[in-house]
FINUNU-666778 format. One line per field, with one value per residue (C-alpha): residue in three letters; x, y, z. Coordinates in pm, 1 decimal. Layout:
FINUNU-666778
resn	ALA, ...
px	X, ...
py	Y, ...
pz	Z, ...
//
This chain:
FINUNU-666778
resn	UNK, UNK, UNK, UNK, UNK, UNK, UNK, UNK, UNK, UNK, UNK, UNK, UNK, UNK, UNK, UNK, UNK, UNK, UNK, UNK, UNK, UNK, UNK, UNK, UNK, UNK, UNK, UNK, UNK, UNK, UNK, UNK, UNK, UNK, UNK, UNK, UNK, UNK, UNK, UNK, UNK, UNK, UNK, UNK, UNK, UNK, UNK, UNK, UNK, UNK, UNK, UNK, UNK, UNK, UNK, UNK, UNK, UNK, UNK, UNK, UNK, UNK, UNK, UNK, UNK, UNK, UNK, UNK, UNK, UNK, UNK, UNK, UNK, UNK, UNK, UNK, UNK, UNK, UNK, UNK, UNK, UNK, UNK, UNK, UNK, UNK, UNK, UNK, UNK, UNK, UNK, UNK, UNK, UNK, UNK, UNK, UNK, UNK, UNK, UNK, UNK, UNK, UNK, UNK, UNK, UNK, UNK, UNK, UNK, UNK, UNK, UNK, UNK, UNK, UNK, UNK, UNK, UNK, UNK, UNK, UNK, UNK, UNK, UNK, UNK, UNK, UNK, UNK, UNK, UNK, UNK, UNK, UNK, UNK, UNK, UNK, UNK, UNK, UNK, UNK, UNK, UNK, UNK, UNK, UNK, UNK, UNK, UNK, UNK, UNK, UNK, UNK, UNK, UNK, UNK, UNK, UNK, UNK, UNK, UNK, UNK, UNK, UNK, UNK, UNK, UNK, UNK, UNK, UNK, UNK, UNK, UNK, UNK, UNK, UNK, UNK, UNK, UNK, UNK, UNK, UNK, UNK, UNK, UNK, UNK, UNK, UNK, UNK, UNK, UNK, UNK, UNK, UNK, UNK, UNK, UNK, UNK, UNK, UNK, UNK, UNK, UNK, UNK, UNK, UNK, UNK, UNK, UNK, UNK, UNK, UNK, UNK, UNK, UNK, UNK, UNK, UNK, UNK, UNK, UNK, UNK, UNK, UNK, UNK, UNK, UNK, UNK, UNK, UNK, UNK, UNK, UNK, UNK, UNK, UNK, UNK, UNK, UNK, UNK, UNK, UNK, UNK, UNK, UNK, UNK, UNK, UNK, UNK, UNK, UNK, UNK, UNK, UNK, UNK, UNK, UNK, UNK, UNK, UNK, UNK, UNK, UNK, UNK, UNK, UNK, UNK, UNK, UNK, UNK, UNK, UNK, UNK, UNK, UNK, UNK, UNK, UNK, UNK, UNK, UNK, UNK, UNK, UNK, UNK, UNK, UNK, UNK, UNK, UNK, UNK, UNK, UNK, UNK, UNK, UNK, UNK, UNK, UNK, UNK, UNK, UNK, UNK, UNK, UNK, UNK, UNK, UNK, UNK, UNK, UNK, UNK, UNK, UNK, UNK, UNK, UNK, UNK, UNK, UNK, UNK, UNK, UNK, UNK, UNK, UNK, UNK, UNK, UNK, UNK, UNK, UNK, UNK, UNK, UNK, UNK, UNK, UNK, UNK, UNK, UNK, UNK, UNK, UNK, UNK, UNK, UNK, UNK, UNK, UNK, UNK, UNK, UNK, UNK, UNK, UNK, UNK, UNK, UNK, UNK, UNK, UNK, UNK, UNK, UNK, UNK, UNK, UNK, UNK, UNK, UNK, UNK, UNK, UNK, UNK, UNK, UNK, UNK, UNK, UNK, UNK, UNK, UNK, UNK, UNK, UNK, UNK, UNK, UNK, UNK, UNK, UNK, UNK, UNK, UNK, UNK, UNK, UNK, UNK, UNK, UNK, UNK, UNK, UNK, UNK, UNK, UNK, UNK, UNK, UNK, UNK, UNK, UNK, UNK, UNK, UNK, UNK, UNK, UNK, UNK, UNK, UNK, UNK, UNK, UNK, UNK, UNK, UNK, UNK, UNK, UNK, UNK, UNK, UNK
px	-236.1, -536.8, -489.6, -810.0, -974.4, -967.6, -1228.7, -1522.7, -1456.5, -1677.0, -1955.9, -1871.4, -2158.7, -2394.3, -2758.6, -2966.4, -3367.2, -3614.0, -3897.1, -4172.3, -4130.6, -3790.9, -3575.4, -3297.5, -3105.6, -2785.8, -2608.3, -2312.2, -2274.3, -1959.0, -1976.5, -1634.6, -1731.7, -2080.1, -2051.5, -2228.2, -2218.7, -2564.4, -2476.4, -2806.3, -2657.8, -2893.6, -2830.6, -2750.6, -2453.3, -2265.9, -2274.6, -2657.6, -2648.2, -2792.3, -2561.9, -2579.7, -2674.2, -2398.2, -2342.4, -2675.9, -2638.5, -2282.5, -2544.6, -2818.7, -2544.8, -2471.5, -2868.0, -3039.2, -2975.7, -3059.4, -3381.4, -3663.8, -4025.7, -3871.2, -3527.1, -3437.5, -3160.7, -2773.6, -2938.4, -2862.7, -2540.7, -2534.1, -2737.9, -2557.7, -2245.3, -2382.3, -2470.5, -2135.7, -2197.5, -1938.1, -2153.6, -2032.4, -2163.9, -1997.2, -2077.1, -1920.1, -2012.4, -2252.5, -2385.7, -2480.0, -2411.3, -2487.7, -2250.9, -2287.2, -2091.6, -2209.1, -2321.8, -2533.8, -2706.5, -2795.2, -2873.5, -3286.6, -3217.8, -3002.5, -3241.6, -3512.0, -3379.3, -3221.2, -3594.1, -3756.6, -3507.0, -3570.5, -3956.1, -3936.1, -3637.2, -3693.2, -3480.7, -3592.8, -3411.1, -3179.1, -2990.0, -2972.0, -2828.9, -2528.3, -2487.1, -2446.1, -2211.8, -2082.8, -2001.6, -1911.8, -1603.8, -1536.8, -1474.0, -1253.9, -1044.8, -999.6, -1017.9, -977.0, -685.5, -527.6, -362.0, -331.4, -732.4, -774.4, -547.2, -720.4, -1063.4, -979.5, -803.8, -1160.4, -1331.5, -1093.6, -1082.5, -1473.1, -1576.5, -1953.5, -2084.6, -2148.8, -1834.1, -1659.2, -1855.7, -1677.9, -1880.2, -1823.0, -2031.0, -1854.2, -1853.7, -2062.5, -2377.2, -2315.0, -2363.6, -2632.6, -2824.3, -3175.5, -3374.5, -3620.4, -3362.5, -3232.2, -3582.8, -3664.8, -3353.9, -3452.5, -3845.4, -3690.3, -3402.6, -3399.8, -3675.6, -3667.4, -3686.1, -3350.7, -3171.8, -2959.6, -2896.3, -2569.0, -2480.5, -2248.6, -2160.1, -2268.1, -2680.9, -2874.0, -3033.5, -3399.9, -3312.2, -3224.3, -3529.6, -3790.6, -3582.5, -3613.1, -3935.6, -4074.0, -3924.1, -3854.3, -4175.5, -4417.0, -4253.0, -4398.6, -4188.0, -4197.3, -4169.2, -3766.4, -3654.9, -3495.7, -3105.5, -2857.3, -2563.5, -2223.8, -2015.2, -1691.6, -1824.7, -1724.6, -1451.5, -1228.2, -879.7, -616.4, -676.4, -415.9, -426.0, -121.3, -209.4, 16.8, -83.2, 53.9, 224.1, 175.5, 419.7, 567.0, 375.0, 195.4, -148.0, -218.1, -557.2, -692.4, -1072.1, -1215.1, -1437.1, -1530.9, -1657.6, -2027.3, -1924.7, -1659.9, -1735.0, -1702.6, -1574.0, -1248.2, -1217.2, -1357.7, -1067.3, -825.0, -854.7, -818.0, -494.8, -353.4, -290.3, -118.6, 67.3, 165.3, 204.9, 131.3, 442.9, 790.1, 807.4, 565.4, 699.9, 641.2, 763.0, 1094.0, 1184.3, 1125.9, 1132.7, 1411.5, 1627.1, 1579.8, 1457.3, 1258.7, 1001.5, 974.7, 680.8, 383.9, 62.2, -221.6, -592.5, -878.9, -1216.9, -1394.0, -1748.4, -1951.3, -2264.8, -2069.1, -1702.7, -1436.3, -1076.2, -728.3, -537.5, -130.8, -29.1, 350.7, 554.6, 880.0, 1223.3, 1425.9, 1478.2, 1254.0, 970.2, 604.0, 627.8, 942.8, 822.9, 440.6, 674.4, 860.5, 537.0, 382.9, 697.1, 698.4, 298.9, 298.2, 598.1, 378.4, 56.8, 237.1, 369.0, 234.2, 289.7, 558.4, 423.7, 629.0, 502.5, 120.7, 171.1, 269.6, -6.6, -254.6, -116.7, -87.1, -455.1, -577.1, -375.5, -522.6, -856.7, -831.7, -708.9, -945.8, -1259.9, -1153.5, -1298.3, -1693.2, -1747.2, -1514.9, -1710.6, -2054.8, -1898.8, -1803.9, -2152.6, -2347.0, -2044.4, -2146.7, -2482.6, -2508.0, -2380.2, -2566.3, -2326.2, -2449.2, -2280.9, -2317.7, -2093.9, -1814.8, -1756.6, -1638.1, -1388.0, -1078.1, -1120.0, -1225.2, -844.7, -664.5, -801.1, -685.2, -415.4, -112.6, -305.0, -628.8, -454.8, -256.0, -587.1, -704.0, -434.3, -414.3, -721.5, -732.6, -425.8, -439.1, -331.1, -740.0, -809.5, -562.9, -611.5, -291.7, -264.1, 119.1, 139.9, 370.3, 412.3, 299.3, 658.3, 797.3, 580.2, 636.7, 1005.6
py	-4553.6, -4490.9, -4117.8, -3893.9, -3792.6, -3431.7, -3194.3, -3083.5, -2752.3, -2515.2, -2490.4, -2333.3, -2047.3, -1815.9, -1917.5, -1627.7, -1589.8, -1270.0, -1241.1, -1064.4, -779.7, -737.7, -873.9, -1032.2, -1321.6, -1463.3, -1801.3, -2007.8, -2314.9, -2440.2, -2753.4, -2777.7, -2717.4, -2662.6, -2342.2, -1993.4, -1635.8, -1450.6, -1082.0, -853.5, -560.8, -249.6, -35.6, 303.6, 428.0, 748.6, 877.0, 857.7, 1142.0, 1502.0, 1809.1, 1839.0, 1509.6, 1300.9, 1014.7, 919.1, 605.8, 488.2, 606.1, 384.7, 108.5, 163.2, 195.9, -52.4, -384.3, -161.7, -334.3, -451.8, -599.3, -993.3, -829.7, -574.3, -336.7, -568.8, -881.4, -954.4, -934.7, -1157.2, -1378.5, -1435.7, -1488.9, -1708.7, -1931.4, -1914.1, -1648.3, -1339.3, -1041.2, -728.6, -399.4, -183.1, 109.0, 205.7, 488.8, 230.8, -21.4, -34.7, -393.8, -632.3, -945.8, -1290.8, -1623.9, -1878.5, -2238.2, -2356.5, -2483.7, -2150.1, -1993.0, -1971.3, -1760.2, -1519.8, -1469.9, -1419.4, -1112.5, -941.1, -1002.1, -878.3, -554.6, -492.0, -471.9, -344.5, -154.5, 46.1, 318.0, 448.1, 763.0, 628.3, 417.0, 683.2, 913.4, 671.5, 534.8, 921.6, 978.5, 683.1, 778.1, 1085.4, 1001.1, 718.5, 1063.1, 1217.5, 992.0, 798.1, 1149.3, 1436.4, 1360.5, 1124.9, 1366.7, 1083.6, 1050.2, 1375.6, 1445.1, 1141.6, 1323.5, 1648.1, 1470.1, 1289.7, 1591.4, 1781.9, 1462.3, 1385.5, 1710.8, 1764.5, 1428.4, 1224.8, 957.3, 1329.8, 1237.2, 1078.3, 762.5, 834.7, 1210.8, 1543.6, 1638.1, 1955.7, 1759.9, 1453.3, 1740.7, 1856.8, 1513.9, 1430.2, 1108.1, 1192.5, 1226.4, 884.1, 729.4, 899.9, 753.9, 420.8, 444.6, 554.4, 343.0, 31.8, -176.9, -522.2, -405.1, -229.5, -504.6, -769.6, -1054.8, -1247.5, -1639.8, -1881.6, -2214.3, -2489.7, -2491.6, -2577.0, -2388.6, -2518.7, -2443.6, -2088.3, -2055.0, -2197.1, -2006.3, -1679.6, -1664.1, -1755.8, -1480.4, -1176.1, -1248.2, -1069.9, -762.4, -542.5, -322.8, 60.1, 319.6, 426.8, 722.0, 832.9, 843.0, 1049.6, 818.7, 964.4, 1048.2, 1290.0, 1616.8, 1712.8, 1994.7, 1882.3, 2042.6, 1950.3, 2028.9, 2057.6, 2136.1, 2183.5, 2057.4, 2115.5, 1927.2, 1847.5, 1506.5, 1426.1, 1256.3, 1451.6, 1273.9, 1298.4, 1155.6, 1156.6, 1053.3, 986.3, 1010.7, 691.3, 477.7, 189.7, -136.1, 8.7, 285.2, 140.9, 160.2, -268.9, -565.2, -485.7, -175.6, -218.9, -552.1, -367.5, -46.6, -310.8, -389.6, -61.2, -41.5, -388.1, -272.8, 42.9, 23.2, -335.1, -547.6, -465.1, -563.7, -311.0, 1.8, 265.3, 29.3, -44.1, 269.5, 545.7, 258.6, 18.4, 137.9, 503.7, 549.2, 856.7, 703.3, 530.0, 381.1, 336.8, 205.5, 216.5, 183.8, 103.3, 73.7, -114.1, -114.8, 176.6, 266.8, 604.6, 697.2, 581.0, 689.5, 530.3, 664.7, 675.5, 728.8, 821.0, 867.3, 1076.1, 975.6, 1236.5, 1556.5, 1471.6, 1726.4, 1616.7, 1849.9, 1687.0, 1365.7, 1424.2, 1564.7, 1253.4, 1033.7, 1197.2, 1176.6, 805.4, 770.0, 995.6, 731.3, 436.7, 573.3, 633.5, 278.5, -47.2, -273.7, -503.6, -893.9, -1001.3, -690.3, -790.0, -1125.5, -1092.8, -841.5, -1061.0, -1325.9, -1132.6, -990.8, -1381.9, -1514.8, -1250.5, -1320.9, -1673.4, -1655.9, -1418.6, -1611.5, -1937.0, -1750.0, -1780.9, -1466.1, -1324.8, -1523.7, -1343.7, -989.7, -980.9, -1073.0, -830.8, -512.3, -641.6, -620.1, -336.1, -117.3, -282.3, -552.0, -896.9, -1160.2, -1438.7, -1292.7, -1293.2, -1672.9, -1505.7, -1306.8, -1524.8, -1529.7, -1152.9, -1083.8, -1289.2, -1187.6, -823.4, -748.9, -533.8, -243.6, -291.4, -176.3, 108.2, 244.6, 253.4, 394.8, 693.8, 776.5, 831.0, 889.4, 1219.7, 1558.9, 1710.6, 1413.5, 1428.6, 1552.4, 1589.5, 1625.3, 1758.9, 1681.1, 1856.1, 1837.2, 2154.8, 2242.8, 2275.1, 2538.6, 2723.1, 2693.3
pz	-443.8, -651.3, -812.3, -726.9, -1016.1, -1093.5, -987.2, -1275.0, -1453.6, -1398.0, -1682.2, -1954.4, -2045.4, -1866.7, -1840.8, -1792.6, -1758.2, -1701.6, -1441.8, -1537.6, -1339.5, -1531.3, -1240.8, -1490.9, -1372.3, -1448.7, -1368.2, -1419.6, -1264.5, -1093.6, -912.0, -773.4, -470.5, -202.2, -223.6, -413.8, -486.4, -487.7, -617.1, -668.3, -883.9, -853.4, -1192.4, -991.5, -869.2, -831.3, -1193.3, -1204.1, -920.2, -974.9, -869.6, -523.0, -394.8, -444.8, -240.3, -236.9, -366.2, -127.6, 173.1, 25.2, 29.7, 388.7, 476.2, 269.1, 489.0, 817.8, 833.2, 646.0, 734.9, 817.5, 932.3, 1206.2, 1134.2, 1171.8, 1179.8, 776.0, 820.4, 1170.7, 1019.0, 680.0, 949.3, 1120.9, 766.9, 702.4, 454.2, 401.1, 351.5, 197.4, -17.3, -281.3, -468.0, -814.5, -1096.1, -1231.7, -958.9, -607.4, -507.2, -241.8, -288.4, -81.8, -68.2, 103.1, 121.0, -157.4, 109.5, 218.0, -77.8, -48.1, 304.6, 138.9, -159.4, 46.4, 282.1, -38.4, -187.9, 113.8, 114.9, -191.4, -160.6, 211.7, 335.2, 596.9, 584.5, 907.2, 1166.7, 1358.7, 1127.1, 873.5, 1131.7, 1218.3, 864.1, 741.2, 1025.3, 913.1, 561.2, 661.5, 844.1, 587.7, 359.2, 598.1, 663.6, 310.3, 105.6, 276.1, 452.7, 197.0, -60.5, -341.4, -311.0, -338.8, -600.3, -790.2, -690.8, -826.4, -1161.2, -1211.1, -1210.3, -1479.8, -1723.0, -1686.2, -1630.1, -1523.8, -1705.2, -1367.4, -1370.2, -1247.8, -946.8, -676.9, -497.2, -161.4, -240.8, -230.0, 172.6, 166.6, -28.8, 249.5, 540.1, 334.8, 347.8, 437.5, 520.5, 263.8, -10.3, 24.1, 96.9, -228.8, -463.9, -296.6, -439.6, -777.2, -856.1, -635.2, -833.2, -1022.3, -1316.5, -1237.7, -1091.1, -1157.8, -964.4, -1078.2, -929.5, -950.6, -772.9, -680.3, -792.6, -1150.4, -1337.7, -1221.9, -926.5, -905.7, -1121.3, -866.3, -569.2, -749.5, -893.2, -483.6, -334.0, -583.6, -877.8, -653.2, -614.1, -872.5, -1128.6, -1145.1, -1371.5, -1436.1, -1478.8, -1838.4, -1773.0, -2015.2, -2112.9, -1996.5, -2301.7, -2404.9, -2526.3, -2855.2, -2942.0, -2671.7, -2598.9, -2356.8, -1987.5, -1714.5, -1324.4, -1083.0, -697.4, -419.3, -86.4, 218.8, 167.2, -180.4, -340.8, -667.9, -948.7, -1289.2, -1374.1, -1720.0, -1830.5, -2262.5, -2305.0, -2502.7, -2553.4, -2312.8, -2409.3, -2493.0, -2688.1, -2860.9, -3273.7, -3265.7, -3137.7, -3238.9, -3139.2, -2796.4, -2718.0, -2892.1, -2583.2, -2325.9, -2476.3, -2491.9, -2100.9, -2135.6, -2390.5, -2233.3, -1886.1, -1722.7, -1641.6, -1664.6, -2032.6, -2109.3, -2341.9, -2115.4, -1786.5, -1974.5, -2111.7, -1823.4, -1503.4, -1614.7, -1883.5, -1771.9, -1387.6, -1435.2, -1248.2, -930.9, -999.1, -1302.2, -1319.6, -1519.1, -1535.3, -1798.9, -1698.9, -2011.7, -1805.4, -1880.6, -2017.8, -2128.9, -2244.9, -2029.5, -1934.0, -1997.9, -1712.7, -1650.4, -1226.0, -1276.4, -959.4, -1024.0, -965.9, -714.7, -871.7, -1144.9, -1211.4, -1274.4, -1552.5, -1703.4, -1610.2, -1855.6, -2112.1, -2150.7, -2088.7, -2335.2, -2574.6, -2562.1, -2597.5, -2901.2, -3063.4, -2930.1, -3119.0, -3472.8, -3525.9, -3507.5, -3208.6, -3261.1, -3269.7, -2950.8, -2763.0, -2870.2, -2803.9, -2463.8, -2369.0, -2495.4, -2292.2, -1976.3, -2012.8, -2092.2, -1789.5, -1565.6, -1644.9, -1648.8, -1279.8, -1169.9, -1245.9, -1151.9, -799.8, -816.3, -663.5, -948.8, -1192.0, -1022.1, -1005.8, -1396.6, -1480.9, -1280.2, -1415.4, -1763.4, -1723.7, -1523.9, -1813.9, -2093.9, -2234.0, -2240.3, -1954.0, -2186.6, -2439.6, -2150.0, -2260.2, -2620.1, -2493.1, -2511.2, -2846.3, -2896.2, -2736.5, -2898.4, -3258.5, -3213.2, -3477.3, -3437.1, -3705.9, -3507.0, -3238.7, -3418.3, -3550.8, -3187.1, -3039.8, -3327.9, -3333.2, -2914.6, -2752.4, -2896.9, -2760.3, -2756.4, -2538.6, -2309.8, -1921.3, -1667.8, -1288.0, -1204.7, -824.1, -590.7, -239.7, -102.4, 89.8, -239.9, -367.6, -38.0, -137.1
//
């Protein structure tokens, strides 16, 4: 039997070109199969929102493709079905985005209703009225009645404070009831422009050929005048915050949160790789210091997990979710936590514990954009807060030439006590007790 030969790589950089209305466009090719993923990334999400109108821009994502002047209000997503395309919409702190994978085939159809929404949406009554509702009841039921949510909500909102990534996507419920057509019609005129969009692919189509596709359908939609936006940052003359909840089925818990930089406002290269691996390093996989010591070799957790979100135009947040053992306090539980963090950040990482964080971070991106809508969605979250996509190729490298004292300096200079935030949870039957 004659062995199959194996199937291409995909391509190994990021082409990118500009329109000149400022649309900017990225691409990287992966022939492996007839198949792409058209992302248009509009730079505005939830942390761009004004006090009292939040959730303008997770309404807008709900609204947007509810008609245009070539598409009535359902038909994109019936008729991206029907392509074989899997339509779907997301909003973030950063981004309102409108991701598509489909056949290459297909692409030029696609291209053309997200150009035509973008020049034309029609953001009329009626939809607006059941999208809201909508949204609305999307908050109830994934916030307000989930007690983790809105313990997370409410630990946002102390570690951010009033610098916009405090501001949960979904919108706070009294500013959704508060609402208006004419509000969102007027964050669509002022945000949702070419010149404030990006539009991410990959798969299966060249270069020349995204080029003609694009400039047909989005070059004639003009560019307007943006806004001026403050960048998010950590104020200055911090000290350590703390909150006690007690809801109605929350489980007993800690979160622990470390103001830093993210991968924009990180002082270099170095710096900014070396805080990605400090939540490997930490708290991901059961080799990991924290993981071992208070899960494994001492259960005084149930559970940990961690998160680092390097994509931000502003400063970002490490952040530790520590479920308690029985009869463990949350209190007893931080003081430990923070015990072990404080030992972590005054040494240097042993080689075998760098070495294997590196390796898990590598293996987990490797895996992860193998997918082309993967590949896609890491473009448009570096461009959307300022970072180049092309430079995504580099960052194999960038990982794996952290040093143990790179990471020491990091960790010293911002796992600190001023920049530390806490959320003890309790169930609320214990505080009645």
């Amino acid at each position: 039997m004659t062995e199959r030969p194996s199937p291409p790589l995909p391509a190994s950089s990021v082409s990118a070109f500009t329109l000149a209305n400022g649309l900017r466009v990225y691409l990287r090719e992966d022939h492996r199969a007839p198949l792409v993923s058209a992302q248009l990334w509009y730079h505005v999400g939830s942390s761009y929102e004004p006090e009292g109108h939040t959730g303008l821009s997770h309404a807008l994502e709900h609204l947007l493709f509810e008609g245009s002047s070539k598409l009535a209000a359902g038909q994109y997503s019936a008729l991206m079905t029907l392509l074989g395309g899997e339509p779907n919409a997301f909003t973030g702190a950063e981004a309102t985005v409108f991701p598509l994978t489909l056949p290459a085939s297909r692409l030029e159809i696609a291209l053309e209703a997200m150009a035509d929404i973008m020049a034309s949406a029609t953001l009329s009554a009626s939809p607006f009225a059941r999208e809201l509702a909508v949204v609305m009841a999307e908050r109830r039921e994934d916030v307000d009645n989930n007690p983790l949510a809105l313990a997370m909500e409410h630990h946002l909102l102390l570690a951010y404070g009033n610098n916009g990534y405090g501001t949960p996507v979904i919108g706070h419920a009294t500013d959704l009831g508060h609402m208006t057509l004419a509000a969102a019609r007027t964050w669509y005129q002022t945000w949702y422009h070419p010149n404030n969009a990006t539009l991410a692919v990959a798969g299966n189509v060249t270069l020349p050929q995204l080029q003609t596709l694009v400039a047909r359908h989005f070059a004639a939609i003009p560019a307007h005048r943006l806004p001026v936006q403050q960048v998010p940052t950590t104020p200055s003359g911090q000290v350590r915050r703390c909150q006690t909840l007690h809801l109605q089925g929350l489980n007993t818990a800690v979160i622990i949160s470390f103001n830093l930089p993210s991968q924009c406002t990180a002082s270099s290269s170095s710096q900014a790789y070396a805080l990605r691996l400090l939540p490997e390093m930490l708290a991901q996989g059961y080799a990991s210091i924290l993981q071992r010591n208070l899960v494994l070799n001492e259960p005084l957790l149930q559970n940990l997990t961690s998160r680092y979100e390097p994509w931000r135009r502003g400063d970002s947040l490490l952040t530790l979710y520590a479920f308690c053992s029985p009869q463990v306090t949350p209190e007893a539980a931080a003081e430990r936590l923070t015990l072990e963090i404080e030992t972590f950040r005054q040494s240097v990482p042993a080689t075998a514990d760098l070495k294997r964080a590196k390796a898990r971070l590598i293996a987990r991106q490797v895996f992860e954009r193998d997918d082309i809508a993967k590949q896609a969605h890491f473009i448009g979250m570096q461009a959307t807060c300022g970072l180049d996509p092309v430079a995504l190729e580099d960052e194999r490298q960038a990982i794996e030439a952290v040093t143990a004292e790179q990471v020491a300096e990091t960790a010293h200079a911002f796992l600190t006590e001023a920049r530390t935030a806490i959320t003890f949870m309790h169930h609320k039957e214990s505080a009645d007790e």
